[in-house]
C-alpha positions in Angstrom: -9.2 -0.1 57.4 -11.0 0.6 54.2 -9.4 3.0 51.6 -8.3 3.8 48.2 -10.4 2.5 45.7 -12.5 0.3 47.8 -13.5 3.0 49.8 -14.7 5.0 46.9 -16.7 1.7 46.3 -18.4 1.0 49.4 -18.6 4.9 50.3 -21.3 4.3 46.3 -22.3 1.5 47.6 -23.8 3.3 50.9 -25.0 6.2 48.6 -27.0 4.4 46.6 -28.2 1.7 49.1 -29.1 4.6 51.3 -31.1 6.6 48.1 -33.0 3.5 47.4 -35.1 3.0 50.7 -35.8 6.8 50.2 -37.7 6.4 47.3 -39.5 2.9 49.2 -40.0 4.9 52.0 -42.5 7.6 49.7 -43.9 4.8 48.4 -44.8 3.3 51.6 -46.0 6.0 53.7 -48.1 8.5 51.2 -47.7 7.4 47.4 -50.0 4.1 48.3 -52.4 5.9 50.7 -52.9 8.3 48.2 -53.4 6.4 45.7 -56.0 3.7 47.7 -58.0 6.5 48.5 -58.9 7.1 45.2 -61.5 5.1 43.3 -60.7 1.8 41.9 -60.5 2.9 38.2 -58.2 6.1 38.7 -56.0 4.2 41.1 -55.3 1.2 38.9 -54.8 4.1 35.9 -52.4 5.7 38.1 -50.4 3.1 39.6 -49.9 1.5 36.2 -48.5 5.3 34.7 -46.4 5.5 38.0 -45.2 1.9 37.0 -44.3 2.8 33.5 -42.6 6.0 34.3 -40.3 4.9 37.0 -38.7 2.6 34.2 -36.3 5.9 33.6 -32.7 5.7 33.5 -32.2 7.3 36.6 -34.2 5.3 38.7 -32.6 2.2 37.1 -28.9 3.4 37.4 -29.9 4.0 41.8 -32.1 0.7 41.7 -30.3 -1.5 39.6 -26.7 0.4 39.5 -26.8 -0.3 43.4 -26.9 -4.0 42.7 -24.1 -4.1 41.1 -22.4 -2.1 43.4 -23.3 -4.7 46.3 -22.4 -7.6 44.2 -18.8 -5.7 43.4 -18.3 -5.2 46.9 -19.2 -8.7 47.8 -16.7 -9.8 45.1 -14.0 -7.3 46.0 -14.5 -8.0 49.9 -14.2 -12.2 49.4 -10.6 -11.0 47.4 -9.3 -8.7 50.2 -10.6 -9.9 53.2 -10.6 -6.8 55.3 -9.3 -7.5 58.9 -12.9 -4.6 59.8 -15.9 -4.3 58.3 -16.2 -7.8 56.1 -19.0 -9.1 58.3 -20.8 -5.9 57.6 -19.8 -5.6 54.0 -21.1 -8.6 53.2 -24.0 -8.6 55.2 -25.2 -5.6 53.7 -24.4 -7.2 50.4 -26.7 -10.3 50.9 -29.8 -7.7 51.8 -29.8 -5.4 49.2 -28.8 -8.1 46.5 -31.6 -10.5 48.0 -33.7 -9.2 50.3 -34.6 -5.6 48.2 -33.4 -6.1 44.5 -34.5 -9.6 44.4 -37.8 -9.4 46.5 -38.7 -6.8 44.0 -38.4 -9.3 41.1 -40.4 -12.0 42.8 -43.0 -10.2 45.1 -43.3 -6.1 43.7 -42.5 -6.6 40.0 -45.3 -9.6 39.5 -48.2 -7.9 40.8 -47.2 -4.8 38.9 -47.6 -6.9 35.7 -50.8 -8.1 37.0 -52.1 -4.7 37.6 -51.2 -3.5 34.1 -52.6 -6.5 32.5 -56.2 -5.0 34.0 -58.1 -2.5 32.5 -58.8 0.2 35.1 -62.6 0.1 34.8 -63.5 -3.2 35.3 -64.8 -5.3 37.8 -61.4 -7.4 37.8 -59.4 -4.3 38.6 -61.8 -3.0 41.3 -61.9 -6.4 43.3 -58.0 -6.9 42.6 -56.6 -3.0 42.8 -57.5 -3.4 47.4 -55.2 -6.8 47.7 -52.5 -4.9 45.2 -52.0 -1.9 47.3 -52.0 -4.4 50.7 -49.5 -6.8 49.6 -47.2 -4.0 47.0 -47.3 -2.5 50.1 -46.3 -4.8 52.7 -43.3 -5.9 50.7 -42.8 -2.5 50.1 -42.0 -2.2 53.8 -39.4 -4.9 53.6 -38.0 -3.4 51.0 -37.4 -0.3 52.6 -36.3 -1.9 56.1 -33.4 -4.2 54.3 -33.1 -1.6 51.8 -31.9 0.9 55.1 -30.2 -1.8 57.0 -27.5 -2.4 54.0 -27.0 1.1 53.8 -26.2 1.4 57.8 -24.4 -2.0 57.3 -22.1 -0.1 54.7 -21.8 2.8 56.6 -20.4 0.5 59.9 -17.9 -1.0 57.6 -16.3 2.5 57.5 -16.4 3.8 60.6 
């Protein structure tokens, strides 16, 4: 069984991986429709100010502090081997770490810095702004899934 100070660390590790596909989740199913609905120029503007403000230090200590988290508990699990829960510990590890924090560096994170290298009136931005919000979004999805899935994960290693 799980306890002590490990515990503490997974029972973070479930809090934040379970925070994170919350905030996906928003972004998924209303933030994007509502923003695609509106016309090119105003959502280009908009998705670029939403962009720049979730850069906070909140956001960043769930988003990114929850990386490290999984990568301690990865680290910590390989040094203990529990006799319950490893498989899921480490599972849920290999998601968040790869499958949500590092899809959003190579699929999200790009097209963001596409978007914001567009001025929101143009021509360029109008054709580009209806493949952004389909392809943001569908990785978007996967975030959330994998995102949720390491949180349960977490959550089995416990019970």
């Amino acid at each position: 069984m799980i306890d002590g100070p490990y515990y503490v660390l997974v029972l973070v590790g479930v809090v934040g991986t379970g925070l994170v596909p919350g905030v996906f989740c928003g972004f998924s199913t209303f933030v994007m429709r509502g923003l695609a609905s509106l016309p090119a120029a105003q959502g280009v503007a908009a998705m670029n100010a939403v962009n720049r403000a979730a850069l906070t230090p909140a956001f960043m200590l769930v988003f990114a502090g929850s990386a490290v988290v999984c990568a301690m508990i990865a680290v910590v699990t390989f040094v203990v081997w529990p006799d319950e829960g490893k498989a899921e510990l480490l599972l849920g590890s290999v998601l968040y770490l790869f499958a949500s924090f590092g899809l959003t560096l190579v699929a999200n994170v790009p097209r963001n810095e596409a978007l914001a290298r567009l001025e929101p009136g143009t021509a360029e931005a109008a054709t580009y702004w209806p493949v952004y919000v389909r392809e943001w979004t569908q990785w978007n999805h996967v975030r959330t899934l994998v995102s949720a899935v390491a949180a349960v994960l977490y959550v089995l290693a416990l019970s």
